[in-house]
Structure formats: C-alpha cells, structure tokens
CHARMM internal coordinates of N, CA and C (Angstrom, degrees):
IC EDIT
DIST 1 N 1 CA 1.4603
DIST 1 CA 1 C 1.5249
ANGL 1 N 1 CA 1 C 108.77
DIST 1 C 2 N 1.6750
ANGL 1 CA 1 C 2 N 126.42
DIHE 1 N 1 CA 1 C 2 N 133.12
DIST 2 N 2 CA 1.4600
ANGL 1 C 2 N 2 CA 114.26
DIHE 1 CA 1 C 2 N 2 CA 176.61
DIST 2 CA 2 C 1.4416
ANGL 2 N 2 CA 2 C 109.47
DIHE 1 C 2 N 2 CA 2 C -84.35
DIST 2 C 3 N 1.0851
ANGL 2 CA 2 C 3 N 107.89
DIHE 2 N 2 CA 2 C 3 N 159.30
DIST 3 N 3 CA 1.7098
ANGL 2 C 3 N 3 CA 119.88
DIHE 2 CA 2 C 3 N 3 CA 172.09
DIST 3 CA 3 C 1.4609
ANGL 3 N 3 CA 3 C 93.84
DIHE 2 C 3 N 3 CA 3 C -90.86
DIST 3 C 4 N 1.6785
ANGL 3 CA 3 C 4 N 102.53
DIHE 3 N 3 CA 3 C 4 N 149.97
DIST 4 N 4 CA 1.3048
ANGL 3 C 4 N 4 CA 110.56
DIHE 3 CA 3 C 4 N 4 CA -168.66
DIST 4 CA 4 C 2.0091
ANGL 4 N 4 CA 4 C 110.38
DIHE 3 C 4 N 4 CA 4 C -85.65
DIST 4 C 5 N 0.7261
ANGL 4 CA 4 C 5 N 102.76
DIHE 4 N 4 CA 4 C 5 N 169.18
DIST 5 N 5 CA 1.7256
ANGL 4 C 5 N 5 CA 105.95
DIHE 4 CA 4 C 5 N 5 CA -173.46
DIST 5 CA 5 C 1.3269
ANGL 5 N 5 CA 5 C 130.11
DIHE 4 C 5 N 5 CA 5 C -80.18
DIST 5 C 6 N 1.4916
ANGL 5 CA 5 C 6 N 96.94
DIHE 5 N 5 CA 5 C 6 N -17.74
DIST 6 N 6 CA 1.1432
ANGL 5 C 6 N 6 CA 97.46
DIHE 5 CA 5 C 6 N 6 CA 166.61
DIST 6 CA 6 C 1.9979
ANGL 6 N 6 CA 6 C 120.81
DIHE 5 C 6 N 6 CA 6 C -151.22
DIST 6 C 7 N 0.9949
ANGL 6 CA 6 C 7 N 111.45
DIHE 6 N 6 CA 6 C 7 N 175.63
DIST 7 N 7 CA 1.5834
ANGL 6 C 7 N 7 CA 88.73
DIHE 6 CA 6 C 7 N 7 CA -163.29
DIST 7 CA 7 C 1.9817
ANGL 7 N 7 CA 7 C 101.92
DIHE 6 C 7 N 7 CA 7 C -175.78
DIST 7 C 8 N 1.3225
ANGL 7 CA 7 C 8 N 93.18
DIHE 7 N 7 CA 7 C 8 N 140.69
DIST 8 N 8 CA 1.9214
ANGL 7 C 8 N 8 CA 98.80
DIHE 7 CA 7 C 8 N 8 CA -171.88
DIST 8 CA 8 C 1.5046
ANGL 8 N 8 CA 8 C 97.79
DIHE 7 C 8 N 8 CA 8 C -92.90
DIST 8 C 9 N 0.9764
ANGL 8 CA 8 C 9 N 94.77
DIHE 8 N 8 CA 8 C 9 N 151.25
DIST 9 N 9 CA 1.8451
ANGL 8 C 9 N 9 CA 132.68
DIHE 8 CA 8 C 9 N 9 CA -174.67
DIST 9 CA 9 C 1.6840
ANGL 9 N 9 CA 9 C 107.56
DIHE 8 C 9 N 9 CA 9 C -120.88
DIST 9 C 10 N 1.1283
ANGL 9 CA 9 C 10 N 115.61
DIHE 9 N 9 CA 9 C 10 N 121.36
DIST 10 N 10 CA 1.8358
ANGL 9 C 10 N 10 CA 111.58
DIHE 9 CA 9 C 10 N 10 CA -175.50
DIST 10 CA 10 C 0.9402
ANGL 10 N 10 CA 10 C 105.53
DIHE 9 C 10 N 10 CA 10 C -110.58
DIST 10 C 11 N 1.6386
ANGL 10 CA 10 C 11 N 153.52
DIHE 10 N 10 CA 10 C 11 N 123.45
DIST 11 N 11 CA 1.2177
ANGL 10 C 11 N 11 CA 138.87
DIHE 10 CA 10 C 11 N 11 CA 175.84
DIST 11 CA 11 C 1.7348
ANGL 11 N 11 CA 11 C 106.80
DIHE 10 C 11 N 11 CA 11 C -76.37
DIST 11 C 12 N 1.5622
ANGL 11 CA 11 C 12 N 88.48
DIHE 11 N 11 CA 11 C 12 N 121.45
DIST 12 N 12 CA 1.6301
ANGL 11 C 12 N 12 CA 85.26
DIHE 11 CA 11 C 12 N 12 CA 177.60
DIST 12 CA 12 C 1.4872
ANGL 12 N 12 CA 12 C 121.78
DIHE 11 C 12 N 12 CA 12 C -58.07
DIST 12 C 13 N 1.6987
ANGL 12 CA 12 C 13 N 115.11
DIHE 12 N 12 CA 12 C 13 N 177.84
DIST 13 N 13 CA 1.3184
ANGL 12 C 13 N 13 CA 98.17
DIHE 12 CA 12 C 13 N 13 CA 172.37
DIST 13 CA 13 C 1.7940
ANGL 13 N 13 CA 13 C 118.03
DIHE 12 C 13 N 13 CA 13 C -83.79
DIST 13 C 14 N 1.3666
ANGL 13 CA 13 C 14 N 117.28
DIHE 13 N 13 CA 13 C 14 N -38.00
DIST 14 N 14 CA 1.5493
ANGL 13 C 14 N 14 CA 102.65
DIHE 13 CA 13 C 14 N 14 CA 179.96
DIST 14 CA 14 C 2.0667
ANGL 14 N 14 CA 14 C 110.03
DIHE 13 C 14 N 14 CA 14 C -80.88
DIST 14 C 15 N 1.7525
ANGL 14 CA 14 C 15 N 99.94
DIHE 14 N 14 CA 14 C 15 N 33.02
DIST 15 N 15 CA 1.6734
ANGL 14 C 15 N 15 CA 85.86
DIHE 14 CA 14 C 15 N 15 CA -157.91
DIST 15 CA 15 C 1.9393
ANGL 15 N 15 CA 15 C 92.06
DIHE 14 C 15 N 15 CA 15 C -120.45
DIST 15 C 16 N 0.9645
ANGL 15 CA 15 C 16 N 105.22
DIHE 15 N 15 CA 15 C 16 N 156.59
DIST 16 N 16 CA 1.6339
ANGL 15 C 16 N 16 CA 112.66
DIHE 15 CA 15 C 16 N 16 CA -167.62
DIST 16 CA 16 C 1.5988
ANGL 16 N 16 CA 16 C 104.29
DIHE 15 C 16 N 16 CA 16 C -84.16
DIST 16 C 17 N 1.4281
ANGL 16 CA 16 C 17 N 99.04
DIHE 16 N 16 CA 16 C 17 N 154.28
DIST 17 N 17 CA 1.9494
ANGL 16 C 17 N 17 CA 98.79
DIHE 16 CA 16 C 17 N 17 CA 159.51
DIST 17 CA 17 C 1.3224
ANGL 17 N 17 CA 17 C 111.92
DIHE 16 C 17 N 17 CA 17 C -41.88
DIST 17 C 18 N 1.3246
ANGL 17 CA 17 C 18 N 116.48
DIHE 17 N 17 CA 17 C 18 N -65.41
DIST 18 N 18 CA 1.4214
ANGL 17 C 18 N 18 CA 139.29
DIHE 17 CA 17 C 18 N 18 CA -173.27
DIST 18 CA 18 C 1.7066
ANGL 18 N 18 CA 18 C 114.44
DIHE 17 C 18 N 18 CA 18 C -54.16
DIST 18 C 19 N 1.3553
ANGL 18 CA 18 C 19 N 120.32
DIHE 18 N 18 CA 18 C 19 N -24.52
DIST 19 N 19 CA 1.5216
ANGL 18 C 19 N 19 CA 136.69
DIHE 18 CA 18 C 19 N 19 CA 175.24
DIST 19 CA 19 C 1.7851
ANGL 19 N 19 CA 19 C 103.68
DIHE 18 C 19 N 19 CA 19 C -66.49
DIST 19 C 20 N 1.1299
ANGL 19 CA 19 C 20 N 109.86
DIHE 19 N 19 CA 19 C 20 N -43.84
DIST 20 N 20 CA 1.5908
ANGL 19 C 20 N 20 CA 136.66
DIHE 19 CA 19 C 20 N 20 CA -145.73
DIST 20 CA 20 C 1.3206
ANGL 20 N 20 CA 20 C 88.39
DIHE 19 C 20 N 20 CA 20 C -90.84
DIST 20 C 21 N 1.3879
ANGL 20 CA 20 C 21 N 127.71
DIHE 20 N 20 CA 20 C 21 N -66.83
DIST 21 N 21 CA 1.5793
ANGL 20 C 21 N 21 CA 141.68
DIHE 20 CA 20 C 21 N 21 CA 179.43
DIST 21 CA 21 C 1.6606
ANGL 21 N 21 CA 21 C 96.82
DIHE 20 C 21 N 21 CA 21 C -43.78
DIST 21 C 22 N 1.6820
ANGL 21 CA 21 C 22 N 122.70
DIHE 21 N 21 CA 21 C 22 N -60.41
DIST 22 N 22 CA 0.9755
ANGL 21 C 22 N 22 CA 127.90
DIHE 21 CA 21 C 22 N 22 CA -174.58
DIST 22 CA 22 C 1.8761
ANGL 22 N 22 CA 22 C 111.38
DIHE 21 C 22 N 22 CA 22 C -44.83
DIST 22 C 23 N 0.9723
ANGL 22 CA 22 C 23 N 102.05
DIHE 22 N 22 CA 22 C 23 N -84.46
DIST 23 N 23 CA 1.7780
ANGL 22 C 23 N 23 CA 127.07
DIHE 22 CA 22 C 23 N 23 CA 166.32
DIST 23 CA 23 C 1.3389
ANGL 23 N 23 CA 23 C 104.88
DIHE 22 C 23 N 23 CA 23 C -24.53
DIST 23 C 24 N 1.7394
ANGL 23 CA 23 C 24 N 127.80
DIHE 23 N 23 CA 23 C 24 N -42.03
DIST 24 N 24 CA 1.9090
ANGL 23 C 24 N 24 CA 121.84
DIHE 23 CA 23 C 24 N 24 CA 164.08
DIST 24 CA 24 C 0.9847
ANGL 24 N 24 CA 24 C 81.78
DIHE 23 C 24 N 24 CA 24 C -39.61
DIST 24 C 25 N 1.5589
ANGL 24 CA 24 C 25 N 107.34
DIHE 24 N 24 CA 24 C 25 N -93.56
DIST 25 N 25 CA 1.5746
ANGL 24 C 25 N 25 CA 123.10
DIHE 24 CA 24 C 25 N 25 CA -149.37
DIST 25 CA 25 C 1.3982
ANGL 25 N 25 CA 25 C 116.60
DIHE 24 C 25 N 25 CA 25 C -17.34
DIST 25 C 26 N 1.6365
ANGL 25 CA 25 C 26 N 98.68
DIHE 25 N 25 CA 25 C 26 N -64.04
DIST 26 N 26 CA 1.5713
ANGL 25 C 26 N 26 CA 92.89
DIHE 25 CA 25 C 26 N 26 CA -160.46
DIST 26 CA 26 C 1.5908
ANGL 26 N 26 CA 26 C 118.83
DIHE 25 C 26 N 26 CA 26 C -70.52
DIST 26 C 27 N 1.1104
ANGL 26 CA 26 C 27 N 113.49
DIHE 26 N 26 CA 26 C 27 N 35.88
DIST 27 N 27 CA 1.5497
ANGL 26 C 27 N 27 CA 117.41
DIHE 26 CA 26 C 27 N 27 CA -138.80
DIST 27 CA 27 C 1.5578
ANGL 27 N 27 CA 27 C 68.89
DIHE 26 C 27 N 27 CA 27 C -151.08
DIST 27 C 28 N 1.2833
ANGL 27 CA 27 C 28 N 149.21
DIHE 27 N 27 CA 27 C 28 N -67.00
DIST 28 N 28 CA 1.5371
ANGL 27 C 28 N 28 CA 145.88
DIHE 27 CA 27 C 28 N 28 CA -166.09
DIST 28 CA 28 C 1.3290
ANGL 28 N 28 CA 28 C 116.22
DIHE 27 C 28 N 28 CA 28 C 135.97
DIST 28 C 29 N 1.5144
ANGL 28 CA 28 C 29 N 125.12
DIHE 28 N 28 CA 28 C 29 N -19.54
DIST 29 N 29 CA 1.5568
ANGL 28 C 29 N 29 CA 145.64
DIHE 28 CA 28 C 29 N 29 CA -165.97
DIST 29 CA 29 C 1.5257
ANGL 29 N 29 CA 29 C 102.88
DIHE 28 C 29 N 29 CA 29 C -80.72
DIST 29 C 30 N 1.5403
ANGL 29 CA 29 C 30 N 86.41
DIHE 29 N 29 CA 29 C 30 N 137.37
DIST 30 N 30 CA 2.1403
ANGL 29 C 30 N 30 CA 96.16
DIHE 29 CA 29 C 30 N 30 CA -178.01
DIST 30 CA 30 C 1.6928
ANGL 30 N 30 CA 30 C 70.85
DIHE 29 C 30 N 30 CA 30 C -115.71
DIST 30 C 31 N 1.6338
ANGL 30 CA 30 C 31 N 99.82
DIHE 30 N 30 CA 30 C 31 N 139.71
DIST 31 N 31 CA 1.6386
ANGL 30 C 31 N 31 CA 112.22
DIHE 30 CA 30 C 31 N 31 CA 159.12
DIST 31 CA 31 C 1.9353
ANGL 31 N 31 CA 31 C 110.27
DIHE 30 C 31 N 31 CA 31 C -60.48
DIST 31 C 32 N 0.7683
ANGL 31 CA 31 C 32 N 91.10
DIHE 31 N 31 CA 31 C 32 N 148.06
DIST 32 N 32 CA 1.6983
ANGL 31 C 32 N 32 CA 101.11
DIHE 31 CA 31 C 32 N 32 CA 154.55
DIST 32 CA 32 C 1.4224
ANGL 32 N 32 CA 32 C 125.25
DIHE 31 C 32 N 32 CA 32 C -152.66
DIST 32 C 33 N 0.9851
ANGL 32 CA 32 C 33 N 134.56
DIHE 32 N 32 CA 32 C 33 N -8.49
DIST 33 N 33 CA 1.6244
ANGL 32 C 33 N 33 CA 158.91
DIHE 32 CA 32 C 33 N 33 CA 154.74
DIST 33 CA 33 C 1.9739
ANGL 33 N 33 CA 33 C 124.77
DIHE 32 C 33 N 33 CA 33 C -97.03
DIST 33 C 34 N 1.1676
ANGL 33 CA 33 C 34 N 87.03
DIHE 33 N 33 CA 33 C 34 N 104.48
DIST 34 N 34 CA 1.6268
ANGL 33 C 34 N 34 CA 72.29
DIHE 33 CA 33 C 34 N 34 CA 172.16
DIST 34 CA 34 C 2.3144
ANGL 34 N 34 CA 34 C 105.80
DIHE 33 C 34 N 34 CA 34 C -115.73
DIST 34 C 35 N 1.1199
ANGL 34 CA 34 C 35 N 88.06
DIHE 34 N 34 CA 34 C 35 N 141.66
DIST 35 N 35 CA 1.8543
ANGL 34 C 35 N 35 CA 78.58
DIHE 34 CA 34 C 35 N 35 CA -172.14
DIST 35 CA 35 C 1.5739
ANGL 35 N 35 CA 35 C 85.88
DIHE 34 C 35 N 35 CA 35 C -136.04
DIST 35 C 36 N 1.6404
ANGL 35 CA 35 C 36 N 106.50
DIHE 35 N 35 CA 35 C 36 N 140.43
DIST 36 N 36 CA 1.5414
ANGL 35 C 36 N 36 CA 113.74
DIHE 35 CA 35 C 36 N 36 CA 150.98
DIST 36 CA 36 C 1.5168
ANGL 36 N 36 CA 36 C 116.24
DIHE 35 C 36 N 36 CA 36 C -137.05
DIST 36 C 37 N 1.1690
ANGL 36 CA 36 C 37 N 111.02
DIHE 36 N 36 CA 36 C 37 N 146.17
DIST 37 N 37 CA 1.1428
ANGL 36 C 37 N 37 CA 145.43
DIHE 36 CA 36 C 37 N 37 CA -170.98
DIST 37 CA 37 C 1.7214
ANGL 37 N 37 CA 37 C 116.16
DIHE 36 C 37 N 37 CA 37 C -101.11
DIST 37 C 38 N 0.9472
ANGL 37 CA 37 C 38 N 122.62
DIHE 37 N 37 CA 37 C 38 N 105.22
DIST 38 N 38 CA 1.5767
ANGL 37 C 38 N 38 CA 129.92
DIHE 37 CA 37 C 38 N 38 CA 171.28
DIST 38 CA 38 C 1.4229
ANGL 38 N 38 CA 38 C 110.20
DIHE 37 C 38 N 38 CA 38 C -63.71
DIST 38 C 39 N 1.3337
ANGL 38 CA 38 C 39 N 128.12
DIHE 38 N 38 CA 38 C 39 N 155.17
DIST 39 N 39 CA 1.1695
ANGL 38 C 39 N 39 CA 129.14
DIHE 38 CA 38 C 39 N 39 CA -158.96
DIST 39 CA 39 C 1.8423
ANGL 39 N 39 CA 39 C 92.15
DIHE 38 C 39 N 39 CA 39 C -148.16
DIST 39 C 40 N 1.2010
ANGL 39 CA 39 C 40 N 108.80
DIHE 39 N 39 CA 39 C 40 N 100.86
DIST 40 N 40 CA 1.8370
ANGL 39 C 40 N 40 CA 113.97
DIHE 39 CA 39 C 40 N 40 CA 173.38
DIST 40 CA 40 C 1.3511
ANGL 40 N 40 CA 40 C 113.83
DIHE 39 C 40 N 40 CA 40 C -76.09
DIST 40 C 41 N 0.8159
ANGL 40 CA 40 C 41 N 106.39
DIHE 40 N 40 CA 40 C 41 N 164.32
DIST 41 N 41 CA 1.8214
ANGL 40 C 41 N 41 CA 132.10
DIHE 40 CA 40 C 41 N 41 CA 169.94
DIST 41 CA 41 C 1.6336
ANGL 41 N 41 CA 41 C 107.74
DIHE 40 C 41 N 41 CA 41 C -136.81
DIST 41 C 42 N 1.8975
ANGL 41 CA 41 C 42 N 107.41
DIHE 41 N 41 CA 41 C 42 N 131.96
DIST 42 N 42 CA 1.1086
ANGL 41 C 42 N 42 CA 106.88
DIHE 41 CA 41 C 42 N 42 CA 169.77
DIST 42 CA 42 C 1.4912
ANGL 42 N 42 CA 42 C 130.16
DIHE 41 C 42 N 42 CA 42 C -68.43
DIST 42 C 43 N 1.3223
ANGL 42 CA 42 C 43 N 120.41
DIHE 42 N 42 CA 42 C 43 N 122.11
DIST 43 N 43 CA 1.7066
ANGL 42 C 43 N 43 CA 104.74
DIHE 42 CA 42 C 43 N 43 CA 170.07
DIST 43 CA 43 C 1.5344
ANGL 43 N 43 CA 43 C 119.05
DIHE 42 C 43 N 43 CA 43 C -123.77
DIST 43 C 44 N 1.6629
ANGL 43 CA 43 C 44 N 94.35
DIHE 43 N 43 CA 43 C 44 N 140.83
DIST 44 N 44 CA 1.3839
ANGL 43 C 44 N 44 CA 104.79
DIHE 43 CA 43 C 44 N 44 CA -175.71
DIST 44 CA 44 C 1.5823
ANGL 44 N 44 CA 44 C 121.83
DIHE 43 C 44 N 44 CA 44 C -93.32
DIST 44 C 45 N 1.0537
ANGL 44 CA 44 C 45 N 117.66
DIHE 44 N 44 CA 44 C 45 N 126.87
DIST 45 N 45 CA 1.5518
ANGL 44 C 45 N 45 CA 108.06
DIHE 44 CA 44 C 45 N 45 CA -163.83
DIST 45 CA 45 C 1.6452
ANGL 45 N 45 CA 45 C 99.35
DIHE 44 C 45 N 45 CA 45 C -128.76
DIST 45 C 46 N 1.5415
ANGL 45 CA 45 C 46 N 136.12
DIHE 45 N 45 CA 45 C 46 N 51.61
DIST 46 N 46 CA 1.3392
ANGL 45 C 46 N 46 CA 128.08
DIHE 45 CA 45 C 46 N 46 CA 168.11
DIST 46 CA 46 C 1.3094
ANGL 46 N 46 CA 46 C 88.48
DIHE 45 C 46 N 46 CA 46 C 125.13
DIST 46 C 47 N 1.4801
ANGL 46 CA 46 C 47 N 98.52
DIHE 46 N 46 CA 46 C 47 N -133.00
DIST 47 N 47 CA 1.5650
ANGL 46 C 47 N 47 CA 105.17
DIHE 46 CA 46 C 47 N 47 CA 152.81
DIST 47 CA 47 C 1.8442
ANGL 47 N 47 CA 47 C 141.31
DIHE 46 C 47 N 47 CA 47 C -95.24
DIST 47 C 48 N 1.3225
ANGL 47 CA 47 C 48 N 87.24
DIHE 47 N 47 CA 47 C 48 N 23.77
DIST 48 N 48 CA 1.6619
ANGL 47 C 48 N 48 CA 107.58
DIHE 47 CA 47 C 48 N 48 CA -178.42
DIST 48 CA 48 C 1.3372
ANGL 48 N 48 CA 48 C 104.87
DIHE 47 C 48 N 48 CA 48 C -111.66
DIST 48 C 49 N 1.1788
ANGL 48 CA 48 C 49 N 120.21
DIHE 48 N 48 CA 48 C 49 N 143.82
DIST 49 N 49 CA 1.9361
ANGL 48 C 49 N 49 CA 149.50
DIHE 48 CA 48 C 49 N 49 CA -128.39
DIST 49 CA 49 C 1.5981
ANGL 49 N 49 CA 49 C 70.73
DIHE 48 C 49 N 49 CA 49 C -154.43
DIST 49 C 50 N 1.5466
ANGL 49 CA 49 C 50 N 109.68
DIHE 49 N 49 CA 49 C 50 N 110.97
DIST 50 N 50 CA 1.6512
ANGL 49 C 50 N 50 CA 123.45
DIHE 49 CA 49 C 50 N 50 CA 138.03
DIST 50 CA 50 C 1.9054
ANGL 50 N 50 CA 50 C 122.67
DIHE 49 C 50 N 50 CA 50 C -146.26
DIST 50 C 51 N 1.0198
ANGL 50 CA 50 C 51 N 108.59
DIHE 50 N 50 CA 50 C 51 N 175.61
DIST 51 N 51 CA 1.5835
ANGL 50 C 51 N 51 CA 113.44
DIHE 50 CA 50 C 51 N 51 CA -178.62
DIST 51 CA 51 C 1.2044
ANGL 51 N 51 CA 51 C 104.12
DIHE 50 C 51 N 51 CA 51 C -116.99
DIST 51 C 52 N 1.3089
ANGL 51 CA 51 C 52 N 108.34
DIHE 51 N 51 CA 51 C 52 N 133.95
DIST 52 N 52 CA 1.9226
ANGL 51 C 52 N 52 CA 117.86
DIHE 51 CA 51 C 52 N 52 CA 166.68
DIST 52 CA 52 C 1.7809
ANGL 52 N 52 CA 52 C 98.37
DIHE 51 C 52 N 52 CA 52 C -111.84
DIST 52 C 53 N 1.3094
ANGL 52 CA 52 C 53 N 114.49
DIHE 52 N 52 CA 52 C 53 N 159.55
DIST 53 N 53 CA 1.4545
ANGL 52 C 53 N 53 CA 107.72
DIHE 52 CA 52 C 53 N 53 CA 172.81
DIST 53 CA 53 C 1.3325
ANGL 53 N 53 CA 53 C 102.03
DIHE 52 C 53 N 53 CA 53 C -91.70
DIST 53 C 54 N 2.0761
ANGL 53 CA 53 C 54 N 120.96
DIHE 53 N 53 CA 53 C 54 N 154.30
DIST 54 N 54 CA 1.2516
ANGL 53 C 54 N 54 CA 103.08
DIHE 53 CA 53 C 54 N 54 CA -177.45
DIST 54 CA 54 C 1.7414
ANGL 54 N 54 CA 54 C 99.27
DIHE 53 C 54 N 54 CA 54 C -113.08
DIST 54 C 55 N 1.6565
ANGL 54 CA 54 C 55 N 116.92
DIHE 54 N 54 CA 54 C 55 N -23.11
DIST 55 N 55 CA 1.6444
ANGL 54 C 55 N 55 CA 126.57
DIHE 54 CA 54 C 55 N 55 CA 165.55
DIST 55 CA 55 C 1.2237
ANGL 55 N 55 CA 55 C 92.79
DIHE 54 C 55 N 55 CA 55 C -143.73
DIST 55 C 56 N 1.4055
ANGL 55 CA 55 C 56 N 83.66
DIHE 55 N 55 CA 55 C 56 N -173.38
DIST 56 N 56 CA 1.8500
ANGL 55 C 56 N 56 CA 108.74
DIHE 55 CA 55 C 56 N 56 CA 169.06
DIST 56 CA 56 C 1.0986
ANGL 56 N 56 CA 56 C 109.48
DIHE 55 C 56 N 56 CA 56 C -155.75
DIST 56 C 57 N 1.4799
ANGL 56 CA 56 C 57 N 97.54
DIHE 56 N 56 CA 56 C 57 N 142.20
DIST 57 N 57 CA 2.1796
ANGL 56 C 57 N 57 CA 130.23
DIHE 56 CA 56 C 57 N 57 CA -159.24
DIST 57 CA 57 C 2.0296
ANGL 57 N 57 CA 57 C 91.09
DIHE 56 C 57 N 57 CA 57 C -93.39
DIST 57 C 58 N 1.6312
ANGL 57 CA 57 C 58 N 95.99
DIHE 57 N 57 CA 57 C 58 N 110.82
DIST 58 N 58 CA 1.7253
ANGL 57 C 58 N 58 CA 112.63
DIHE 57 CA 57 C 58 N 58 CA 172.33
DIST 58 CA 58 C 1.2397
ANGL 58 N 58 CA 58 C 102.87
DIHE 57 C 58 N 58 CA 58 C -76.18
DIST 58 C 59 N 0.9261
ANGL 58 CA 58 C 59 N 132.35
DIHE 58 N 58 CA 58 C 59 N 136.30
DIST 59 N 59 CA 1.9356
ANGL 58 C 59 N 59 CA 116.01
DIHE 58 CA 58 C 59 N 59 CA 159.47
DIST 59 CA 59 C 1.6925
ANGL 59 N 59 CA 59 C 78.40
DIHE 58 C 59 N 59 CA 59 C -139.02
DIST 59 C 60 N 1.2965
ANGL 59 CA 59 C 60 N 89.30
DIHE 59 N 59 CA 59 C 60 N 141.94
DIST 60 N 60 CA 1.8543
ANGL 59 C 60 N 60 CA 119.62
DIHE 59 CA 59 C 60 N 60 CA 160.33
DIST 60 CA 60 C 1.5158
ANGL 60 N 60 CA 60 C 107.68
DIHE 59 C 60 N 60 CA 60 C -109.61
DIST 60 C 61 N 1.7157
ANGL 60 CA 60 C 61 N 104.25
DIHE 60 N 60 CA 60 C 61 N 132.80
DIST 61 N 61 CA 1.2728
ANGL 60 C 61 N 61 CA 118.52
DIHE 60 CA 60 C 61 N 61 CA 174.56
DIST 61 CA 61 C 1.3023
ANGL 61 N 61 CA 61 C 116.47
DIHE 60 C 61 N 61 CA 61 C -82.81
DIST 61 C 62 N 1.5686
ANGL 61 CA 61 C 62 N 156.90
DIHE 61 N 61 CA 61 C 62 N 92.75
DIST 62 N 62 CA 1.0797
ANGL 61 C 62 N 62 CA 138.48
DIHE 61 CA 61 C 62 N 62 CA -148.02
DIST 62 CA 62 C 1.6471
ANGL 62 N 62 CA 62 C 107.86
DIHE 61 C 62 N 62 CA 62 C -114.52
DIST 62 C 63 N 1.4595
ANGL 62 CA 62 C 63 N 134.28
DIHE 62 N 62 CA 62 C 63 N 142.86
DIST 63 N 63 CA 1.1802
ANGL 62 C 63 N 63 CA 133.16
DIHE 62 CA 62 C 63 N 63 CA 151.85
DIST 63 CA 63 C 1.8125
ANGL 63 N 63 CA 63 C 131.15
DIHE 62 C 63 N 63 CA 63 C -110.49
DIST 63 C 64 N 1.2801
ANGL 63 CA 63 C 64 N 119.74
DIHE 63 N 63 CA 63 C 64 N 149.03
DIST 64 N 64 CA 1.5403
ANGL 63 C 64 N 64 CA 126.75
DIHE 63 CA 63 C 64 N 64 CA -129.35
DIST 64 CA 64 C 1.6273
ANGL 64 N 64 CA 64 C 75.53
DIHE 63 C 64 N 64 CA 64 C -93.37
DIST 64 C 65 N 1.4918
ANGL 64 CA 64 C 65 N 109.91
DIHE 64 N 64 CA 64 C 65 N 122.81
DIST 65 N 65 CA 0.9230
ANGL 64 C 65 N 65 CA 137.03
DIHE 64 CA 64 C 65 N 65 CA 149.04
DIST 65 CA 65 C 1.5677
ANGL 65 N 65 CA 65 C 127.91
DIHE 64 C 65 N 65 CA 65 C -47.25
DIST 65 C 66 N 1.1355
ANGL 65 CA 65 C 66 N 110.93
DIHE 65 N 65 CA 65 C 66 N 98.82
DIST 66 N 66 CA 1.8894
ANGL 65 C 66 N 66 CA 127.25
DIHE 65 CA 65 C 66 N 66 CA -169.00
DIST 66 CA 66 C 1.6696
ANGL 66 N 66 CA 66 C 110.82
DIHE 65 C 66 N 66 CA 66 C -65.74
END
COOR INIT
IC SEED 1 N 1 CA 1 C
IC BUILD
C-alpha cells in the first residue's frame, strides 16, 4: 500500500515547535507549509459581546521525503 505524499502535523498543546519538526522526521515528512490559526474566547464586558484570542493551533503541512 503507498503512503500518501503529503500529510498534517498539529503541534500539540504541552509539545514544542521543535517536538513536531522532530516527530515529521521520524515519520519521513520534510515540512513545507507552516499555518496558524488563532483560537478566541468569548468576552463579556456589560452589555458588549467581544473576542480576545486565548492560543493558537500550529499545524505543519509535511511532504514524504523520497
């Protein structure tokens, strides 16, 4: 069966850039995409409705190293 060519990587939350980079590798994947995503939280302030961000979700796009 082939492994597909390309494939996402999520950086966990207690897990490092450098954990994630590690884990491609050992896995066969060179990054070529890096994307982040902000992650809001609702806040209530009286009668005003706003969002603060509380993290943000890394995912690396990786392709399988030949």
């Amino acid at each position: 069966m082939k492994q597909p060519t390309k494939k996402t990587f999520e950086v966990g939350q207690d897990e490092t850039i450098d954990a994630c980079l590690d884990r491609m590798r050992n896995e066969g994947y060179m990054p070529v995409k890096r994307i982040e995503k902000p992650i809001f939280q609702e806040v209530k302030e009286g009668n005003q409705t706003g969002f603060e961000p509380i993290f943000r979700k890394i995912v690396f796009e990786g392709r399988k190293i030949e």
